[in-house]
PATIKE-360978 format. One record per residue: residue in three letters; x, y, z of N, C-alpha, C in turn. Coordinates in steps of 0.05 Angstrom, whole numbers, padded with zeros to 5 digits, always signed. Layout:
# residues N
ALAXYZXYZXYZ;...
//
This chain:
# residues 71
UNK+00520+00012+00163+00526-00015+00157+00516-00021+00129;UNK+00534-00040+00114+00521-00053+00087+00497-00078+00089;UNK+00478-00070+00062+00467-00098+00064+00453-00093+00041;UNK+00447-00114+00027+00440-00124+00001+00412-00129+00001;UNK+00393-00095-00018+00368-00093-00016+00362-00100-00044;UNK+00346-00121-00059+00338-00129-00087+00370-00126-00104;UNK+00379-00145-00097+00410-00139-00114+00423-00116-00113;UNK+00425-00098-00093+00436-00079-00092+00450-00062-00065;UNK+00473-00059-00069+00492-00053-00040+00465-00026-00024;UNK+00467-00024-00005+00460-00002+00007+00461+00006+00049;UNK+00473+00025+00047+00479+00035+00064+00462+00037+00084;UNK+00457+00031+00103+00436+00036+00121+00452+00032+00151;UNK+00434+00057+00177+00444+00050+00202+00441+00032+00217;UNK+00464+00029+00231+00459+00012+00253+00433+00006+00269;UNK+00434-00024+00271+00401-00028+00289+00380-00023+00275;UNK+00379-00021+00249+00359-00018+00228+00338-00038+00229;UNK+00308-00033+00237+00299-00054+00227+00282-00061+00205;UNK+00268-00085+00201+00257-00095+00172+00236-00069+00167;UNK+00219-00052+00185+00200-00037+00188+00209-00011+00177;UNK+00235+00001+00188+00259+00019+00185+00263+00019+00157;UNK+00266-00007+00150+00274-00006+00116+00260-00002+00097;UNK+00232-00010+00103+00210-00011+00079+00208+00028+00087;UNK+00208+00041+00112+00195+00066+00106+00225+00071+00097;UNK+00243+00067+00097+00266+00087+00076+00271+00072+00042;UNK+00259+00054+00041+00256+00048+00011+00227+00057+00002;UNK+00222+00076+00014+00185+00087+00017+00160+00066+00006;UNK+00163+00044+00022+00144+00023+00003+00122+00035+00020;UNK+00103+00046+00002+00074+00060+00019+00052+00041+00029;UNK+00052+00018+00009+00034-00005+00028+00056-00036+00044;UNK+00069-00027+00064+00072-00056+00068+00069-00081+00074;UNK+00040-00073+00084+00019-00093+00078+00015-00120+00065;UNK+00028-00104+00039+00024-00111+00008+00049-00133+00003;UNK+00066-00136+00018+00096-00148+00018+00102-00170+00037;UNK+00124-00185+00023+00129-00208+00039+00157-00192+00034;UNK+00177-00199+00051+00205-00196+00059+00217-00226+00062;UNK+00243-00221+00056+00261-00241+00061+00282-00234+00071;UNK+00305-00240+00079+00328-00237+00099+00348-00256+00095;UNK+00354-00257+00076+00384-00286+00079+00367-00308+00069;UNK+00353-00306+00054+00328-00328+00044+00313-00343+00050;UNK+00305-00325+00090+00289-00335+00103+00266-00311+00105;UNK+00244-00321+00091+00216-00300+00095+00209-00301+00126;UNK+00188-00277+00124+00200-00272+00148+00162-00262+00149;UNK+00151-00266+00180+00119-00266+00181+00122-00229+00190;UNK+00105-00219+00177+00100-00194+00177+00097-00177+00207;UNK+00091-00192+00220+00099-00189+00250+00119-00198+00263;UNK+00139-00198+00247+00171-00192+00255+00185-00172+00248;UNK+00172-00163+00229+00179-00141+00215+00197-00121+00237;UNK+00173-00107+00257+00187-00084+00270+00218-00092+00289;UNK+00204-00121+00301+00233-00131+00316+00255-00140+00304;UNK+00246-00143+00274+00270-00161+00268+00294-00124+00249;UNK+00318-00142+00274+00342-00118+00263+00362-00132+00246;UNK+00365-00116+00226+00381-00122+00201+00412-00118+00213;UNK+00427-00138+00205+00455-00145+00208+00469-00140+00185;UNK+00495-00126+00188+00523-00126+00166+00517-00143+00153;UNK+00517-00143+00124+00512-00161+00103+00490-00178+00103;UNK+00475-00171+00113+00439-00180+00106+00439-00177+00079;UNK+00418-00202+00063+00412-00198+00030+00379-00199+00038;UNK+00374-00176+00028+00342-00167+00032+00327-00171+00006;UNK+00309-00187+00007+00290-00181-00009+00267-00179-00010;UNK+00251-00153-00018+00222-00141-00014+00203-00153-00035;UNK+00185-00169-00033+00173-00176-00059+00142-00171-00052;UNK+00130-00148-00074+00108-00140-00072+00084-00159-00091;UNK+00059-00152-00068+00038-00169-00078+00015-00146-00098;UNK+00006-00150-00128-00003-00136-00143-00030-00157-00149;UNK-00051-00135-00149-00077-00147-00152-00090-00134-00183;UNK-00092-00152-00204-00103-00143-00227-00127-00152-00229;UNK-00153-00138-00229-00170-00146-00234-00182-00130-00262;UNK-00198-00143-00269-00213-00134-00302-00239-00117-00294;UNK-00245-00105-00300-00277-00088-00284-00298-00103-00308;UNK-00311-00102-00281-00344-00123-00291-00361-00105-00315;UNK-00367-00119-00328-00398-00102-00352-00380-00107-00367;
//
């Protein structure tokens, strides 16, 4: 089935879910991420239940921590 991951077509199987997708877009911390679905975010404990539909628009947006080191 199609569905639209960061602006971009991609192929993925049937019954796929949000959990499914981050390990095949290999996001190593997902932790670290909020998801969206049709431009409804989505609580990180939906993740595994929630199954991606024909033409889903996905978007993965990662959280980055810069800190400055002390001294």
């Amino acid at each position: 089935m199609k569905i639209t991951v960061q602006g971009k077509a991609l192929e993925v199987p049937e019954g796929t879910t949000v959990t499914e997708l981050l390990a095949i877009r290999k996001v190593d911390t997902p932790q670290f991420v909020t998801v969206s679905v049709n431009e409804e975010f989505l609580d990180p404990k939906e993740f595994p239940a929630r199954v991606l539909a024909e033409g889903d628009v996905v978007e993965i947006i990662f959280f980055l921590s810069l800190t400055a080191p002390k001294g």
